[in-house]
C-alpha positions in Angstrom: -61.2 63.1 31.5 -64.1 65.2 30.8 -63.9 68.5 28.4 -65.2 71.3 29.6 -67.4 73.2 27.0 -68.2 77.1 27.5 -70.8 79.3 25.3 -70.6 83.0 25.8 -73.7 84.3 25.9 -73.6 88.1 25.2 -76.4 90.8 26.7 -78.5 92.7 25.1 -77.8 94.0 21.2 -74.7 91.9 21.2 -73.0 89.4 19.1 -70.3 87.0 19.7 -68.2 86.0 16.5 -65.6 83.6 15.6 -63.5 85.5 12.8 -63.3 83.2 9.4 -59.1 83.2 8.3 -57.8 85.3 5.4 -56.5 83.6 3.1 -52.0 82.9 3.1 -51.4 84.1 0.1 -52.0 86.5 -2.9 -54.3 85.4 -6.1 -50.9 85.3 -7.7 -49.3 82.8 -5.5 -47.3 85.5 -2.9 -47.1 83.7 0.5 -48.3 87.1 3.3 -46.5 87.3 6.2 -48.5 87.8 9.2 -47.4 91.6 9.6 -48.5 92.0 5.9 -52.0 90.6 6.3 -54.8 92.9 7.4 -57.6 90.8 9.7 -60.5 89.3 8.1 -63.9 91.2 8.6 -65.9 88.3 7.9 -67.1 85.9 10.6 -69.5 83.5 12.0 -72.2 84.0 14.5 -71.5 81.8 17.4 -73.9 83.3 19.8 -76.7 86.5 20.2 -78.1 88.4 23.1 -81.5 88.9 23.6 -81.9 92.0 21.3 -81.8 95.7 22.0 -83.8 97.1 25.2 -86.5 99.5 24.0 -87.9 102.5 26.3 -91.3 100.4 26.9 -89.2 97.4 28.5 -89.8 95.4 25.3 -86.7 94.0 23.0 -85.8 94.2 19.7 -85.4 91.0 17.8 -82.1 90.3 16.0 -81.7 90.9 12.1 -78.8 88.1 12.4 -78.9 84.5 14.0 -76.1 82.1 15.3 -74.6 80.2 11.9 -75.3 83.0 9.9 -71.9 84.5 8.4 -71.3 88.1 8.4 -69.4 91.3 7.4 -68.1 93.4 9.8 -66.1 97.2 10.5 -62.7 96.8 10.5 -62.6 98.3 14.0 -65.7 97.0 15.5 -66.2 95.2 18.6 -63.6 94.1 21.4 -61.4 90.9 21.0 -61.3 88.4 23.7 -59.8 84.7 23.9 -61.7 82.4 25.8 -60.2 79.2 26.0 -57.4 79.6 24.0 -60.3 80.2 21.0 -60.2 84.0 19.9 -63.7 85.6 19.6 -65.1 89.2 18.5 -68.0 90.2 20.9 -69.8 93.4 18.4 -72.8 95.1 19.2 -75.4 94.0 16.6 -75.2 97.9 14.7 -71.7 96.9 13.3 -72.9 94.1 11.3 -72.6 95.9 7.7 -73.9 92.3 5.9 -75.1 88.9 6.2 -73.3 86.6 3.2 -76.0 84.0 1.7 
């Protein structure tokens, strides 16, 4: 049987991310139930378009690139599950940080 493997490749200024979990529990040991935990705003870049289209027809290059780990708005981008994997797709502007 042969897998079948799909990149999403996003247009233009966007990004596609894979979210990074938050952590179970508190620093002091409290187990979070789902409902209690707020979603993580820290990914990692799976994929990039080809940068932002300027007036002149040329494009800007990307400040982030795929592997690179980032922080995010809480409400940014649009949430999509592609293969039973759930992804972010965020236009490049709602990258607040890159984590070194």
């Amino acid at each position: 049987m042969r897998m079948k493997i799909m990149k999403v490749v996003p247009l233009g200024d966007k990004l596609v991310i894979k979210r990074i979990e938050a952590e179970q529990a508190t620093a002091g040991g409290i187990v979070l139930p789902d409902s209690a935990q707020e979603k993580p705003r820290q990914g990692r870049v799976l994929s990039v378009g080809d940068g932002r289209l300027l007036p002149d027809g040329s494009r800007v290059a990307h400040e982030v690139h795929e592997g690179d780990r980032v922080v995010f708005g809480g409400y940014a981008g649009t949430e999509v599950t592609i293969d039973d994997e759930s992804l972010l797709i965020l236009r490049a502007e709602d990258v607040l940080a890159v984590v070194k």
